[in-house]
Steps between C-alpha positions, in 0.01 A plus 500: 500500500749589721475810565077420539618258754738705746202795465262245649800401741515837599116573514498218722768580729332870532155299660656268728729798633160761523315202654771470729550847597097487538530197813786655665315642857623807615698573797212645676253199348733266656538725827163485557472172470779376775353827718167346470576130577770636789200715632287228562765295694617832696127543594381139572838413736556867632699385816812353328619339846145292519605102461385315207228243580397224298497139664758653704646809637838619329660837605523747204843508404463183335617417146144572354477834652826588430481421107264773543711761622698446225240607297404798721908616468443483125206706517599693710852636265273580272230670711631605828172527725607549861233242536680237352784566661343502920373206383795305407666668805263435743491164400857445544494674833244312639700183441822725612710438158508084610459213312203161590732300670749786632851536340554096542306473187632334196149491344457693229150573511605665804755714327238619227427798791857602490470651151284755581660586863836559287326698242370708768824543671663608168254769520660616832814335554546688845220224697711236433285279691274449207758314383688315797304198492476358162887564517514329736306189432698515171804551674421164692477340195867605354636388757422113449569317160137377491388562134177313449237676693339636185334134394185648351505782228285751657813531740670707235231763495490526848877482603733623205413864493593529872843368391522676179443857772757397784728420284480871306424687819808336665724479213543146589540244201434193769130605488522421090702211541278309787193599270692375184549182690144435606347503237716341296422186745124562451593549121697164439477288863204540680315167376752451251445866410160697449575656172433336170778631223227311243231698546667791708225476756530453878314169687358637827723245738576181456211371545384619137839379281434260284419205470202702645279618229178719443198313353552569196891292540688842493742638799341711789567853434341667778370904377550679791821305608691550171346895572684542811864369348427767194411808795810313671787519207331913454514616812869372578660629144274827575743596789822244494818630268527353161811389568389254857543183508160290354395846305578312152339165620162704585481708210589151290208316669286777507504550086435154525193502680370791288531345197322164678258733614352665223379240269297365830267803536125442465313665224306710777864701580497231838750188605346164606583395860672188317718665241486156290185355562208753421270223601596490876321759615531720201374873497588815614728584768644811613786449738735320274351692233635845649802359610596413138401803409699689723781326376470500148407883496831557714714289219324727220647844726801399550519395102556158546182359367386549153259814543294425196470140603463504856288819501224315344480263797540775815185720346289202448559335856488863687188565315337213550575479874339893523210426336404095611664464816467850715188595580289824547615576854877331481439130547744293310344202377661180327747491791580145582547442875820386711626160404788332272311380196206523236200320722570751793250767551269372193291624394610807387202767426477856477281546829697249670708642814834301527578382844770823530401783335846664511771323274297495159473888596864549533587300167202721317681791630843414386378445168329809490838669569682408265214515231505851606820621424430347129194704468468772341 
């Protein structure tokens, strides 16, 4: 009986691994696919120093922009097209390396730009303008003891990388201790601290800790919000030393939100816009979606994440998001529009254009990535 049983253990095992092997995309299926949707976007907004108009004009070096250049970088180190790179240089020309709101700026949606201008410069470290300004507006910063600037979590995403860089680049450990220190006070202070240790989820701001609840009486966990800390806590221990002060509190909350993560993932391979409440505006949604992804497939590379386990979950959501959410000629669809919670940008639909057109492409591309170096 035994030995019937580990044979069927065994047989078993052998199926789930072959129909595993089977949904793993290539590196040139998934290539395609972040060529195809980057294509589109390349095409449609050709002149990367056009402003962005919706009910109002916005220059292009704004946060949502930016979070696409991100993307465009990652694409780019895997497929260096002189194409992608004039565009991510003119853009940063035309706005001559500079932040919205000049080097006064503590915003960090305003900082979001500096992450590409610095991965630029590291590319050619002898225009050292590319990379004057965002020091300098960070600079600004270091030299006050103002720590709570970061009071919503998308700051993270947009702000720690550009730390996490300086404070390589420069050799300078006050880069990794101000960043240490800032979000720490979103972490535990701002409204009485943004990160539930419960459920290891992040509340948007303040205005979403409980008592506030969903409909169905459970804590707002925003998707896309709870994305951008996970592409956050990634993209800083991607660059900063192991051995920098915060490294073992990221990589600690991190493995926490993975684990929180992955019993939360629809049976379609997407994530709700409300992580606990599937009846708020449940269905599928790519940006936070590819954002976890990105993450999660990252953790599995770097052997931190259970492959077998975590595996499962990466193929499913990248496959799904190919197949139900780009489109024919590149359009990502399921992308829910700028805002800070589940009712924003509702609904979601496969032909429906979000308000920008540009962030939900740079977290697609990210996740694309880093699904890409796991392919085969």
């Amino acid at each position: 009986m035994k030995k019937r049983c580990f044979s069927s253990l065994l047989l078993a095992s052998f199926f789930v691994s072959l129909s595993f092997a089977q949904a793993l995309p290539s590196k040139k299926e998934v290539l395609q696919k972040m060529e195809l949707a980057n294509h589109y976007f390349m095409a449609k907004y050709a002149d990367p120093s056009k402003p962005l108009v919706t009910d109002k004009v916005r220059p292009s070096n704004i946060w949502t922009r930016a979070v696409y250049y991100e993307g465009l970088m990652a694409l780019y180190a895997l497929n260096p097209k002189a194409e992608y790179l004039k565009y991510a240089i003119d853009w940063s020309e035309f706005h001559k390396w500079n932040l919205r709101g000049g080097i006064e700026t503590r915003n960090a949606d305003n900082h979001c730009c500096g992450q590409t201008y610095i991965n630029l410069y590291k590319m050619d470290k002898s225009k050292s303008e590319r990379i004057e300004n965002i020091k300098a507006s960070i600079d600004k910063m270091l030299a006050t003891d103002k720590v709570d600037d970061w009071w919503w979590i998308d700051a993270l995403q947009m702000a720690m990388p550009v730390f996490a860089e300086l404070g390589v680049i420069y050799k300078d450990d006050r880069y990794f201790q101000r960043m240490y220190d800032m979000y720490l006070n979103t972490k535990l202070k701002q409204g009485g601290g943004l990160f539930n240790a419960k459920d290891n989820l992040w509340w948007r701001d303040k205005d979403f800790v409980a008592p506030y609840k969903e409909p169905n009486g459970e804590d707002c966990y925003w998707s896309r919000g709870n994305g951008w800390v996970v592409a956050a806590l990634v993209r800083v221990m991607d660059v900063m030393p192991k051995d920098a002060v915060g490294y073992s509190e990221y990589r600690k909350t991190y493995m926490a939100m993975m684990k929180a993560l992955l019993p939360l993932q629809r049976p379609d391979g997407f994530w709700n816009v409300s992580l606990h409440d599937a009846t708020h505006f449940g269905g599928k949604e790519t940006s936070g979606t590819s954002l976890f992804v990105y993450g999660m497939a990252w953790g599995v590379r770097h052997g931190w994440l259970d492959k077998k386990t975590y595996m499962l979950a990466i193929v499913k959501a990248w496959n799904a998001m190919a197949k139900e959410a780009v489109h024919a000629d590149g359009l990502l669809g399921f992308v829910q529009g700028t805002g800070k919670e589940p009712k924003d940008g509702q609904p979601l639909s496969y032909d429906k254009t979000p308000d920008f057109e540009d962030y939900g492409l740079g977290c697609y591309l990210l996740a694309g990535s880093e699904v890409y170096k796991l392919a085969k």
